[in-house]
C-alpha positions in Angstrom: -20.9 95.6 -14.7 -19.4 94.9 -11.0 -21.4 91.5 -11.4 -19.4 90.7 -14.7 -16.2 91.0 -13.6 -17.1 89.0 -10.4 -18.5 86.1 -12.5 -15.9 86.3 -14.8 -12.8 85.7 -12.4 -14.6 83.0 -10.2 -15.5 81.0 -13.7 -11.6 81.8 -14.2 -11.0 80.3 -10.6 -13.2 77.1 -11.6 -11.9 76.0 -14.6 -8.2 76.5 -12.6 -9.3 74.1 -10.3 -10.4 71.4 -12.7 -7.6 71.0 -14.9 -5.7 70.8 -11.8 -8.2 68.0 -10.9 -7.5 66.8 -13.8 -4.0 66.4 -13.9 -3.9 65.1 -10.7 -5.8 62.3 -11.4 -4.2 61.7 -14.8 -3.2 57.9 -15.1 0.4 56.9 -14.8 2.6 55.6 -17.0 1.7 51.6 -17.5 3.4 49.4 -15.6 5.1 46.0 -16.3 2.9 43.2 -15.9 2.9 41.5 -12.2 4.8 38.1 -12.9 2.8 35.8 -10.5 5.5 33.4 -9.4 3.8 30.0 -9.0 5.7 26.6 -7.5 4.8 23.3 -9.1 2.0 21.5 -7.2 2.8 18.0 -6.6 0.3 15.6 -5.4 3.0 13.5 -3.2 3.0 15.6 -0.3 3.7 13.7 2.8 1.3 13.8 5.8 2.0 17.0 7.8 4.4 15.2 10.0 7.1 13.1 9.2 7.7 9.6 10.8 9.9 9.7 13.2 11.7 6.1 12.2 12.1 7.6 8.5 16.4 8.5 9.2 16.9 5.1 10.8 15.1 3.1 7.3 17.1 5.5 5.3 20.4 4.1 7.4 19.3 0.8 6.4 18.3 1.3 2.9 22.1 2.5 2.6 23.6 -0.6 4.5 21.1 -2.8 2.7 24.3 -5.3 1.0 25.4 -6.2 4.4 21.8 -6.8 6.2 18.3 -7.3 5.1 15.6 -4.4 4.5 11.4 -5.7 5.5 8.7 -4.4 3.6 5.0 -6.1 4.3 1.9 -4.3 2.6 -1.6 -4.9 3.5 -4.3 -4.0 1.6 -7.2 -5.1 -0.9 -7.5 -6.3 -4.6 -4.9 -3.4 -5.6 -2.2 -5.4 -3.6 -3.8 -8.8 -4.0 -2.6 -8.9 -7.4 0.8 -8.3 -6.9 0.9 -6.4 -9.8 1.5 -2.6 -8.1 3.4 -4.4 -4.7 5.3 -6.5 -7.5 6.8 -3.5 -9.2 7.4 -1.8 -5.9 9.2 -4.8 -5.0 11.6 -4.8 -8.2 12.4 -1.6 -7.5 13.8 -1.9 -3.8 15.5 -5.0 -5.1 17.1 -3.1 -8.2 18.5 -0.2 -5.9 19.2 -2.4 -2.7 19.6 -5.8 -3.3 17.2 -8.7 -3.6 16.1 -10.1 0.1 13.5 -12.9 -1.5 10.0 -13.5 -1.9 8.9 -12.9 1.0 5.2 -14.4 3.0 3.2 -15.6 0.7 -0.2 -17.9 1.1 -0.2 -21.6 1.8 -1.9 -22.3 -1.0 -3.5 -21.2 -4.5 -5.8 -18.3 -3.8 -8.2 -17.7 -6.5 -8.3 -14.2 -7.7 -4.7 -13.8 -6.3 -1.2 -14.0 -7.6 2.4 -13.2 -6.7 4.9 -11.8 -9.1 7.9 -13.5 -8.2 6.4 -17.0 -7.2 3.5 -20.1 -8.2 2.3 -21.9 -6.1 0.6 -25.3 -6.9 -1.6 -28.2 -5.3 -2.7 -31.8 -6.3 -6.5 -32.1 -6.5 -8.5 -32.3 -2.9 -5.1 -31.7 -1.0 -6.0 -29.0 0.8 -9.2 -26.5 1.7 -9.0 -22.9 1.3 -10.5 -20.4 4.2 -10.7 -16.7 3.4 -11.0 -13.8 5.8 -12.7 -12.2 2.4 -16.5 -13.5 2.9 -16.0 -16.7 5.4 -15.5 -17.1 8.9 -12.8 -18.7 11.2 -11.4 -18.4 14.6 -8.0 -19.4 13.0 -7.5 -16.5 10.4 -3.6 -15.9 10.9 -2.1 -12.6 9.2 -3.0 -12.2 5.7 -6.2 -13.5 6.3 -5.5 -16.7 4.6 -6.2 -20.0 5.9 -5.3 -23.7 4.5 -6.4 -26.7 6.1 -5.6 -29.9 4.7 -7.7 -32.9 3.3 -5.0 -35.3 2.4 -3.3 -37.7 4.9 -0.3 -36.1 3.4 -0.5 -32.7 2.0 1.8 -31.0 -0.2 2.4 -27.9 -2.3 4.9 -27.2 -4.4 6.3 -23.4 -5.3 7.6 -22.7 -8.5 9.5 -19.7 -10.0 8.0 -17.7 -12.2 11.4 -16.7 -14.1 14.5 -19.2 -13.9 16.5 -18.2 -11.2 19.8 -19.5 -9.3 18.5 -17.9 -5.8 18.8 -19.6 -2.7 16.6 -19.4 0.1 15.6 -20.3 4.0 12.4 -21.1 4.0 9.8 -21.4 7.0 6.0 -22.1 7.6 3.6 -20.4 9.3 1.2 -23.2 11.2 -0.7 -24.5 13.7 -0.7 -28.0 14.9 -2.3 -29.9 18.3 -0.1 -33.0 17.5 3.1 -32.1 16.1 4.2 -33.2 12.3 7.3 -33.1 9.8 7.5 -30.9 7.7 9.9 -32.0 4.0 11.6 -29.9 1.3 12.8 -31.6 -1.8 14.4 -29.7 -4.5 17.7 -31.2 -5.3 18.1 -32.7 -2.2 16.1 -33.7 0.5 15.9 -31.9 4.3 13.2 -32.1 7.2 12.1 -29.8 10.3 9.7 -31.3 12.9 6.8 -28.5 13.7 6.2 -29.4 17.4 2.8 -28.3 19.1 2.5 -25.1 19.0 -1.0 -24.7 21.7 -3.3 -23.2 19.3 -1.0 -20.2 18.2 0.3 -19.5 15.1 4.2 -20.7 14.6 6.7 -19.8 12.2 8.9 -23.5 11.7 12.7 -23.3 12.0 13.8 -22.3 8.8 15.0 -24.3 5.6 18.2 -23.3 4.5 19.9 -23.1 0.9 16.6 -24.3 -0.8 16.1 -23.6 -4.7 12.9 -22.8 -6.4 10.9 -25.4 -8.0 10.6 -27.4 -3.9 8.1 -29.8 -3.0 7.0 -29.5 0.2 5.2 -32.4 2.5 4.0 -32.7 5.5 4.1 -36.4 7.3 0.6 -36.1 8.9 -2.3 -33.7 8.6 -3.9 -34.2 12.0 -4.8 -31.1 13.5 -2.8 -29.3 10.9 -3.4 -25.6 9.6 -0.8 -23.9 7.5 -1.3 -20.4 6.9 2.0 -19.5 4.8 5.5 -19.4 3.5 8.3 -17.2 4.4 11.2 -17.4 1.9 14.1 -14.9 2.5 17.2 -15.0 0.3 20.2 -17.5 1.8 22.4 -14.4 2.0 20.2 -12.3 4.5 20.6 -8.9 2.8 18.4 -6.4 0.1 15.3 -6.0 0.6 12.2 -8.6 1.1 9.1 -7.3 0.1 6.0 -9.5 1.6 2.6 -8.4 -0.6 -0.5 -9.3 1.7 -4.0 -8.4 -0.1 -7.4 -9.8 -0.3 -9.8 -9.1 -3.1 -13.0 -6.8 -1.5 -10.5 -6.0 2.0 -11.5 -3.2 3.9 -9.2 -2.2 6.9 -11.5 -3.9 8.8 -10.3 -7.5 7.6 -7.7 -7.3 10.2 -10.3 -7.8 13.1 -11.3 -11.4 11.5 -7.0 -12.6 12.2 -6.5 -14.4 15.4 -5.7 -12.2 18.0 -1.5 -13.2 17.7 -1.6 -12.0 14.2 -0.1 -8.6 15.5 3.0 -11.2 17.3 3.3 -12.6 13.7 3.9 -8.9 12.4 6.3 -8.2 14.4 8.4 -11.8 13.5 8.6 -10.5 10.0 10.0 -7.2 11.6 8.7 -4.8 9.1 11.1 -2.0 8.5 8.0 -0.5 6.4 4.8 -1.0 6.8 2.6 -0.2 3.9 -1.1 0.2 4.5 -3.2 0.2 0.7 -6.8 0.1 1.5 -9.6 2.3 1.2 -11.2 1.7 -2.6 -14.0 -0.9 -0.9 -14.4 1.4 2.0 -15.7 4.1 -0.8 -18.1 1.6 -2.0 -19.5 0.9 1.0 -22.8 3.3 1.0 -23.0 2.2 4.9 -19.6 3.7 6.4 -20.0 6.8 8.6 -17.1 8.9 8.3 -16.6 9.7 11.8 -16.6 5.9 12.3 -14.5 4.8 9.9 -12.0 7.8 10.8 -12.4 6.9 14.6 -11.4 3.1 13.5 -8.8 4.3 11.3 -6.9 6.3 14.0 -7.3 3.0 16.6 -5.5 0.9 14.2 -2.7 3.1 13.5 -2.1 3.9 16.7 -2.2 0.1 18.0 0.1 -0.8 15.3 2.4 2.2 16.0 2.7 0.6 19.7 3.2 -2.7 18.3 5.8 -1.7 16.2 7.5 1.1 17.0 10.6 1.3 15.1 8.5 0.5 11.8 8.0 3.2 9.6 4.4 3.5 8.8 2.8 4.5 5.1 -1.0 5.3 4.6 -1.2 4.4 0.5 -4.8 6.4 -0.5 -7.5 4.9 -2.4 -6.6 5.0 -6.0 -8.9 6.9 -8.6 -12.3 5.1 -9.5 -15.4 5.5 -10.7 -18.5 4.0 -9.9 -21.6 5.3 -12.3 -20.2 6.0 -15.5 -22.8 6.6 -17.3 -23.8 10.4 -14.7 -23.2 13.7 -16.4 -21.0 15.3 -13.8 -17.8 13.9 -11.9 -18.8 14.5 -8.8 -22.0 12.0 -9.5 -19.8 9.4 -11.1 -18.3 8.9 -7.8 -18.5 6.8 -5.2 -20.1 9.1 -2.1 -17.4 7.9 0.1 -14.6 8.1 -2.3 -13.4 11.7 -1.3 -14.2 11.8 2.5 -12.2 8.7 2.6 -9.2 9.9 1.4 -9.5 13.3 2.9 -9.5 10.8 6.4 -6.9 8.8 5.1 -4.7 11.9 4.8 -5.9 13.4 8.4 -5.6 10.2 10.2 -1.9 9.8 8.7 -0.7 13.1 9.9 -2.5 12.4 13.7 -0.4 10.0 13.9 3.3 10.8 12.3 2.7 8.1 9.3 3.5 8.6 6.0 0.9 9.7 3.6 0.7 9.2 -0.5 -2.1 10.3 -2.1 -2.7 7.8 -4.9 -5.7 9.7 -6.5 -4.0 12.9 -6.8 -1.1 11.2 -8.3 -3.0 9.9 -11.1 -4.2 13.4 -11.7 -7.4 14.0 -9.1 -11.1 13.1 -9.3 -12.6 11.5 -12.2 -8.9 11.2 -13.9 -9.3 7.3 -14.3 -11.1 7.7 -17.2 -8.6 9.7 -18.8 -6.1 7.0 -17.7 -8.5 4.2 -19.1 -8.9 6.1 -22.4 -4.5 5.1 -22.7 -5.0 1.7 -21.6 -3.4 2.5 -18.3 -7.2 1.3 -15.9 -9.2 -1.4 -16.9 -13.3 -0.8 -18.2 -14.4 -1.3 -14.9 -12.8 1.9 -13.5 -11.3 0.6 -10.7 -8.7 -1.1 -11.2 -5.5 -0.9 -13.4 -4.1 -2.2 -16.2 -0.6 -4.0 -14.9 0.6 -0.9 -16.9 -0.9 1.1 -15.0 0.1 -0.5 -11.4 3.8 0.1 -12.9 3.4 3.6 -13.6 1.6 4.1 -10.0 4.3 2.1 -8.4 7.0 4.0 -9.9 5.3 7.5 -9.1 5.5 6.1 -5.3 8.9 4.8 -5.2 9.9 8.4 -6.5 8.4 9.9 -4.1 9.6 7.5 -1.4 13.4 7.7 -2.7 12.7 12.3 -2.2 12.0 11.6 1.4 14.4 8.9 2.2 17.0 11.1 0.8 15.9 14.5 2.9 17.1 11.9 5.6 
């Protein structure tokens, strides 16, 4: 009986002690959801750091009406074409004034075009020399040389749209002799181009000349032209020089005559916009480390050439190379991704601007989605000029955010 009554109050004292177990662990009252607060990612982040010439560009940009702004890209068939540089250009001139045309070739370039200017020949006037898959000692910058065949060369540059704008004009050139150089349009003027010791020359400008010109030289001997510079009469806006060639890497710039960096800096780039990397992708051969070693050489000989220039690393665009692969990462180029993973490192090493042109268009693989609205051509690589206008606006945008935090 004494058992019972023991067993009965400890079975009492257990089943006290669970349903206060219980209770304690009864669940709570539900909370409100956690609201996970996100910021909009944006694929135009600048390199880590910012350059440090960015505040005294942005002083210009503002004073641009009462002296002149100079932009010069370099790059590959993306610039060549003048179709993504072109709209760029359009843009600085609509906000800050219109500076001119800017350097352009000697000559027609096949493959090439610029958006503002033609430029013709007569038949076996000249002979075309390209840094893109020939060799020269002579290359000057743009990679573009034109040595004449005629006694008396000429070339004529046209306007693309009627225009009233005046302009100084200047060669670039090379001569052992000496010649005259002539510029007709609606009147007639002349600059002698003396010997310049096997350098490359810019001639003592043209002024007031109008679009169409004819331009002449007296005698070809020892004669190689490698350009036009033509920069509005009133020397203010912005001049926006497009340099490409068709299958450029970086590399390209190692073929130009060793003055071509003395040339840059007689432009005197305000901004300097570097747009290669799509062929480096392609190239099955680069190693990485190498081309990242190269990479942060250039930049930081060109940042001690010209160091009040603002410098902007432009990524390789979106591509694809086998379209026919199931997965993105196989339609790929191998190199496309470490490439612009290096193009963004190398930028930030170095206090350049960085735009990431394949985020922009919305990451890998997103060309198709941009060929499937007519925005990249079939061979998804390049654009549509649609497409360069819609890339060249996303740039400027993001250009005018950090010229503005200025």
């Amino acid at each position: 009986m004494a058992t019972q009554v023991v067993f009965r109050r400890a079975l009492c004292l257990l089943l006290t002690g669970l349903s206060l177990s219980a209770a304690a662990v009864q669940p709570e009252a539900p909370r409100p959801p956690t609201r996970i607060v996100t910021k909009a990612w944006t694929p135009l982040l600048p390199a880590n750091r910012v350059d440090p010439n960015l505040s005294q560009l942005a002083l210009k940009l503002k004073n641009a009406q009462r002296q002149p702004v100079n932009i010069v890209q370099l790059g590959d068939s993306h610039t060549a074409a003048d179709l993504f540089s072109g709209e760029l250009r359009r843009l600085f001139q609509q906000d800050y004034g219109d500076g001119g045309i800017g350097f352009i070739a000697a000559t027609p370039v096949p493959g090439t075009r610029y958006e503002q200017v033609i430029i013709n020949t007569g038949k076996r006037q000249w002979d075309l020399v390209s840094a893109r898959n020939q060799q020269s000692t002579q290359f000057p910058l743009g990679g573009y040389l034109s040595l004449p065949i005629a006694s008396r060369p000429g070339v004529t540059l046209q306007s693309r749209e009627p225009s009233e704008q005046r302009y100084t004009l200047s060669t670039l050139y090379q001569t052992s002799r000496g010649t005259i150089l002539q510029a007709k349009d609606t009147a007639t003027q002349a600059r002698a181009l003396p010997v310049t010791q096997g350098q490359w020359r810019f001639s003592q400008p043209i002024s007031n000349v109008r679009l169409p010109v004819e331009l002449n030289f007296a005698s070809s001997n020892g004669l190689a032209v490698g350009g036009w510079l033509l920069q509005s009469q009133r020397n203010n806006g912005v001049l926006y020089s497009a340099l490409g060639i068709n299958g450029a890497t970086f590399d390209v710039v190692d073929k130009w005559q060793a003055g071509w960096l003395d040339t840059l800096k007689q432009l005197r780039p305000d901004l300097l916009i570097l747009a290669y990397g799509t062929n480096e992708a392609y190239d099955d051969s680069l190693e990485p480390a190498l081309y990242e070693q190269r990479l942060r050489e250039r930049l930081q000989m060109l940042r001690k050439a010209l160091p009040g220039t603002v410098l902007l690393v432009v990524s390789a665009p979106d591509s694809v190379r086998n379209k026919r692969a199931a997965r993105c990462e196989s339609k790929q180029a191998n190199n496309l991704r470490p490439v612009i993973q290096i193009q963004r490192r190398v930028a930030a090493q170095v206090n350049a601007l960085f735009w990431d042109w394949q985020a922009f268009m919305g990451g890998n693989c997103a060309i198709e989605r941009w060929q499937a609205r007519d925005l990249a051509r079939p061979d998804l690589v390049h654009l549509t000029a649609e497409g360069y206008r819609q890339s060249a606006a996303g740039l400027y945008a993001w250009f005018k955010g950090q010229v503005g935090k200025r």
